[in-house]
C-alpha positions as CSV (number, residue, x, y, z in Angstrom):
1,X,84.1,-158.1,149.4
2,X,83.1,-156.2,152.0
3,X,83.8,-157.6,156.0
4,X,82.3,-156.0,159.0
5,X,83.7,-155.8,161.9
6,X,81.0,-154.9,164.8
7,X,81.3,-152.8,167.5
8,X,82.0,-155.1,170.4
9,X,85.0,-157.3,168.1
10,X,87.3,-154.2,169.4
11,X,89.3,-154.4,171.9
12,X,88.4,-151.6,174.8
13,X,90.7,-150.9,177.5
14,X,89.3,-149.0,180.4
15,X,90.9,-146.8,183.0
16,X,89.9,-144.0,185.4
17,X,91.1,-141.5,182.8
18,X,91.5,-143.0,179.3
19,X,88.5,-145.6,177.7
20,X,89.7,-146.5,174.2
21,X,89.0,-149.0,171.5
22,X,92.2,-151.0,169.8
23,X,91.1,-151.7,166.1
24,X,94.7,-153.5,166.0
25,X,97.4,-154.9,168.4
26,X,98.3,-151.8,170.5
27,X,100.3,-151.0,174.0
28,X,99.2,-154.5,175.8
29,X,96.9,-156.0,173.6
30,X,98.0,-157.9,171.2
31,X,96.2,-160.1,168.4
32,X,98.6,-162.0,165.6
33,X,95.6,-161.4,163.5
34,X,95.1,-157.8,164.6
35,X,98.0,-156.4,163.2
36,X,97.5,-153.9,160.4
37,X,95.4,-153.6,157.4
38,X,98.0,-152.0,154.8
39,X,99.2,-149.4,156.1
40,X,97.5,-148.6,158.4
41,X,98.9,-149.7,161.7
42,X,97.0,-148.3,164.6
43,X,93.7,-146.9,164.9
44,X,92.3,-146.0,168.4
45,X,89.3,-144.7,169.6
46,X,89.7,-142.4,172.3
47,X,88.1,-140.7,175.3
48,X,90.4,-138.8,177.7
49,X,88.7,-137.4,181.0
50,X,89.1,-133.6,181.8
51,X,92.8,-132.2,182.7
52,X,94.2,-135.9,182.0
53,X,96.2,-136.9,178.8
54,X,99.5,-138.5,177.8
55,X,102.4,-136.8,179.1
56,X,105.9,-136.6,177.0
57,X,106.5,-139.8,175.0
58,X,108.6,-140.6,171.4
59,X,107.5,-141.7,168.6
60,X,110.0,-142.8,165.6
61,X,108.6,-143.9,161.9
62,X,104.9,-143.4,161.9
63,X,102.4,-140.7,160.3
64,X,100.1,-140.2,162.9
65,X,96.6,-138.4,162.1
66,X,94.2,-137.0,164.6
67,X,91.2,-136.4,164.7
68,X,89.2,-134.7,167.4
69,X,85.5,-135.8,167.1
70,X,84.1,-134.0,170.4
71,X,86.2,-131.8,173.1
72,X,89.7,-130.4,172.9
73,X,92.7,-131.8,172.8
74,X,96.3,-130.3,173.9
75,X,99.5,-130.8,171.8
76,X,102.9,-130.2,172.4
77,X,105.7,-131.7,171.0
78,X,109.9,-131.5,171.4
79,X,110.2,-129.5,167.8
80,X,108.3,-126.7,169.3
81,X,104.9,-126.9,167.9
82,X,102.1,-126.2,170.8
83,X,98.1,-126.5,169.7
84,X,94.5,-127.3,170.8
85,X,92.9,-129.2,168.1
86,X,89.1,-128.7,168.4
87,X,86.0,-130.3,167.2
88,X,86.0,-131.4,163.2
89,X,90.2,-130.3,162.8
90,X,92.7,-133.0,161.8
91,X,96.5,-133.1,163.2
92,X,99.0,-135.1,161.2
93,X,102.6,-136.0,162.7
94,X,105.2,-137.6,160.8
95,X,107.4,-138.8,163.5
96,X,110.2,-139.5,161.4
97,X,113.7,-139.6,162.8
98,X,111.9,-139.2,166.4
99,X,109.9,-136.7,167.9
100,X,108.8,-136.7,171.8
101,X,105.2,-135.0,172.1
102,X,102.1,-135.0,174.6
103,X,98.3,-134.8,174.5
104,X,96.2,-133.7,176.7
105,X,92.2,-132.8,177.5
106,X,92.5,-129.1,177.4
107,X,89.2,-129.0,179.5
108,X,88.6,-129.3,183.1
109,X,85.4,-130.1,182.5
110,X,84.4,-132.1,179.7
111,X,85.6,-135.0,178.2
112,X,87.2,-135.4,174.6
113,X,86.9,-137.5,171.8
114,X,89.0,-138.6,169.5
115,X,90.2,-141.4,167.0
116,X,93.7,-141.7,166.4
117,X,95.2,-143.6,163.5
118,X,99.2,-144.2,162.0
119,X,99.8,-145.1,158.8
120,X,103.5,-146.9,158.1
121,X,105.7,-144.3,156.1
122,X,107.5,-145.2,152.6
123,X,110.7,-144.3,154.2
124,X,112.2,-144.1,157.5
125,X,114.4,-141.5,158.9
126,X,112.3,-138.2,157.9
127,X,112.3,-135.1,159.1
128,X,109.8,-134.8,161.7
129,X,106.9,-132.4,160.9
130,X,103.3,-131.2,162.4
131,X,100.4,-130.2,160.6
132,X,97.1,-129.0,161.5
133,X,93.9,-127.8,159.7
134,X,90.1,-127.3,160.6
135,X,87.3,-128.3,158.5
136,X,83.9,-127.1,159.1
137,X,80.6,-129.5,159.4
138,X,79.6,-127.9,156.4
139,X,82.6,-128.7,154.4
140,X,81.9,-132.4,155.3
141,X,78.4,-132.7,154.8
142,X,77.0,-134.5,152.4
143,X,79.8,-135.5,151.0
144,X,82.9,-137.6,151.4
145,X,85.5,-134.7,151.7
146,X,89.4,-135.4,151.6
147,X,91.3,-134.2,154.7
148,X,94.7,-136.2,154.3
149,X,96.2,-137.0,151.0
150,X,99.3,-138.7,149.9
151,X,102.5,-135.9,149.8
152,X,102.8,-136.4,146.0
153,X,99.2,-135.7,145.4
154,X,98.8,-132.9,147.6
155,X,96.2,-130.1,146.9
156,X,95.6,-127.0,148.8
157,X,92.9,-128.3,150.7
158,X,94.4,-131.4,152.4
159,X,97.0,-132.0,154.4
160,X,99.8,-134.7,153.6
161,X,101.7,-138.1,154.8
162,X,104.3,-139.9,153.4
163,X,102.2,-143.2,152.2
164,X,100.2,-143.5,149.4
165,X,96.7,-143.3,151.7
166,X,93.9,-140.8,151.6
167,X,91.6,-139.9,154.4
168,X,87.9,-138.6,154.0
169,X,85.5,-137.7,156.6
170,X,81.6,-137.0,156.3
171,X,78.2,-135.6,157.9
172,X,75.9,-137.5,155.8
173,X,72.2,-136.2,156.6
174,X,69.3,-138.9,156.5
175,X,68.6,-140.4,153.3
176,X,71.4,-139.0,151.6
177,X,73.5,-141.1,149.2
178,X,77.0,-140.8,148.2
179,X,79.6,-143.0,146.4
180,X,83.3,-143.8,146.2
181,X,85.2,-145.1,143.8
182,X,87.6,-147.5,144.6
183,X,90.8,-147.8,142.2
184,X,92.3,-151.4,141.2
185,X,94.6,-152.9,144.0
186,X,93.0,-150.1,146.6
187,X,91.1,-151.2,149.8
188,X,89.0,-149.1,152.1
189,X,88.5,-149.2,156.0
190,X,85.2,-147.4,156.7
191,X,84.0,-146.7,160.4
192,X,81.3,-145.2,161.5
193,X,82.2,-142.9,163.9
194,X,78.4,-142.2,165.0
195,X,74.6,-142.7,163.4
196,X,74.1,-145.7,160.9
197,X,74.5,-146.4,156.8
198,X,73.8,-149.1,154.6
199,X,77.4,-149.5,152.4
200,X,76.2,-151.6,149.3
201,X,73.1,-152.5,150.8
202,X,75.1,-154.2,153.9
203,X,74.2,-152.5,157.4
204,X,76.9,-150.6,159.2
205,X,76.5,-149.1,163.0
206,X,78.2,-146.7,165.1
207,X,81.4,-147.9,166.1
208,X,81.2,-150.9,163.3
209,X,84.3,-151.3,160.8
210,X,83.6,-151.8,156.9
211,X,86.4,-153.3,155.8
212,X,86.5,-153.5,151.9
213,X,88.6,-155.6,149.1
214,X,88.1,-156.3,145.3
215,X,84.9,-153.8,145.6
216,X,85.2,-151.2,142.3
217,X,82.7,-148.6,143.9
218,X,81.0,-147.9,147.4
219,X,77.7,-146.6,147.1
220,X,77.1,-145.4,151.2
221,X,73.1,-144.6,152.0
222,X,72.5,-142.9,155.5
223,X,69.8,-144.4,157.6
224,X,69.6,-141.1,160.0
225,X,72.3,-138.5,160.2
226,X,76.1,-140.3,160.0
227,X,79.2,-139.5,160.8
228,X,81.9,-141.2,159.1
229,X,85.7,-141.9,158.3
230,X,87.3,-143.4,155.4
231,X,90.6,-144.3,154.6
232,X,91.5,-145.6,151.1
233,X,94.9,-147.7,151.2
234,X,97.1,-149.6,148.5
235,X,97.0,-153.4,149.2
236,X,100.9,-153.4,148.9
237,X,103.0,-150.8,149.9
238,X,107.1,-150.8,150.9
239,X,109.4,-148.6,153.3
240,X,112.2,-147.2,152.0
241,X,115.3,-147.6,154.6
C-alpha cells in the first residue's frame, strides 16, 4: 500500500526568517493524526534567511539527522562540536541525556535549505554525540545510497543512530530506474525533495510524501532529474528506559 501525501497536506509555517513545512505535529502545530510514522517523529522542511537561525536550545532523547539540501548551515553545540554543514553532507545528533545546540545560515547572503528529521531512540539516557559526513552528487546518483544506518549495522560508509532505521538519498537522472527492497514488517517514507518519479507506477512530485506499508519492493522511475530521500523504518519498535 502505498499513500501519498501531496505537497500542500503539510503544514507550512511562515515567518520573516524561517518558512518550513511540519510533516508531523511540531512546536505549535499540532495534529492527533500527525504524530509520527514509526519512529520517525519529526521531519521539517526548512528554509532559514541569511545570518538568521536558531540560537541555543536543548534537546533530550531524539536522533536528529540533517540534511543540508542548498546553502550552509552553522552548528554549535554545549559538548564542543562547532561545524558548517554544506550542500549534499548529513549531521546526525543523538541528544541523549541532553545536549543544548544552535543552527544557523552561515551566509549573509543566501538562503539555506534543509530537511530535518528525528527518529525516537531505543533507549533513553545516552551519551550525547555529533556526527558529520559529506557525500558527493556523484556518490548519490543513480542510485539509492545509504547515509544513516542503524548503530549495530554500521559500515564505514554511513553514519549511525540508535533505532533500527536507515536513510538513503538519490540524484536519479531522467529515465533512470532503480529499486528497493523492502523487508517483512518494514515501511518506507519517500519524499521527493525536488523533480518528479513514478514509485510503482503511482506519480510522486516535489515536495509529495510516499508513504509505504505491506509493499515487498519499490521500483522508483524518474520522470526528469529527481532528488530524493528515503527512510526505511520497522513498524514496531520500543525505548529502552
Amino acid at each position: 500500500m502505498i499513500q501519498v501525501i501531496k505537497s500542500n497536506e503539510h503544514h507550512k509555517s511562515e515567518t520573516d526568517w524561517l518558512s518550513t513545512y511540519y510533516h508531523f505535529s511540531f512546536a505549535d502545530y499540532f495534529d492527533p493524526n500527525k504524530m509520527n510514522y514509526g519512529p520517525l517523529r519529526v521531519f521539517n522542511d526548512d528554509t532559514i534567511q541569511p545570518s538568521t537561525g536558531f540560537d541555543f536550545h536543548q534537546h533530550q532523547d531524539m536522533e536528529i539527522i540533517t540534511y543540508v539540501t542548498d546553502g550552509q548551515l552553522e552548528h554549535q553545540d554545549s559538548r564542543g562540536n562547532k561545524g558548517v554543514i554544506n550542500p549534499g553532507e548529513i549531521q546526525v545528533m543523538t541528544a541523549g541525556s541532553g545536549i543544548m545546540h544552535s543552527e544557523f545560515n552561515h551566509s549573509k547572503e543566501k538562503p539555506v535549505k534543509l530537511l530535518q528529521m528525528w527518529v525516537v531512540p531505543d533507549k533513553k539516557g545516552l551519551e550525547p554525540s555529533w556526527q558529520q559526513k559529506k557525500y558527493s552528487k556523484e556518490q548519490r546518483t543513480n542510485k539509492l545510497l545509504q547515509v544513516v544506518s542503524p548503530l549495530a549495522s554500521k559500515t564505514n560508509d554511513t553514519l549511525t543512530i540508535h533505532q533500527n532505521t536507515s536513510f538513503y538519498v538519490s540524484n536519479l537522472l531522467p529515465g533512470v530506474e532503480v529499486s528497493y527492497e523492502i523487508k517483512p514488517e518494514r515501511k518506507a517514507y519517500v519524499f521527493v525533495i525536488d523533480g518528479q518519479v513514478k514509485i510503482n507506477d503511482i506519480d510522486i512530485k516535489t515536495r509529495d510524501v510516499a508513504k509505504v506499508e505491506k509493499e515487498n519492493r519499490l521500483v522508483i522511475k524518474s520522470n526528469q532529474q529527481t532528488e530524493l530521500l528515503l527512510v526505511d523504518l520497522p513498524e514496531k519498535y520500543a525505548v529502552k528506559n
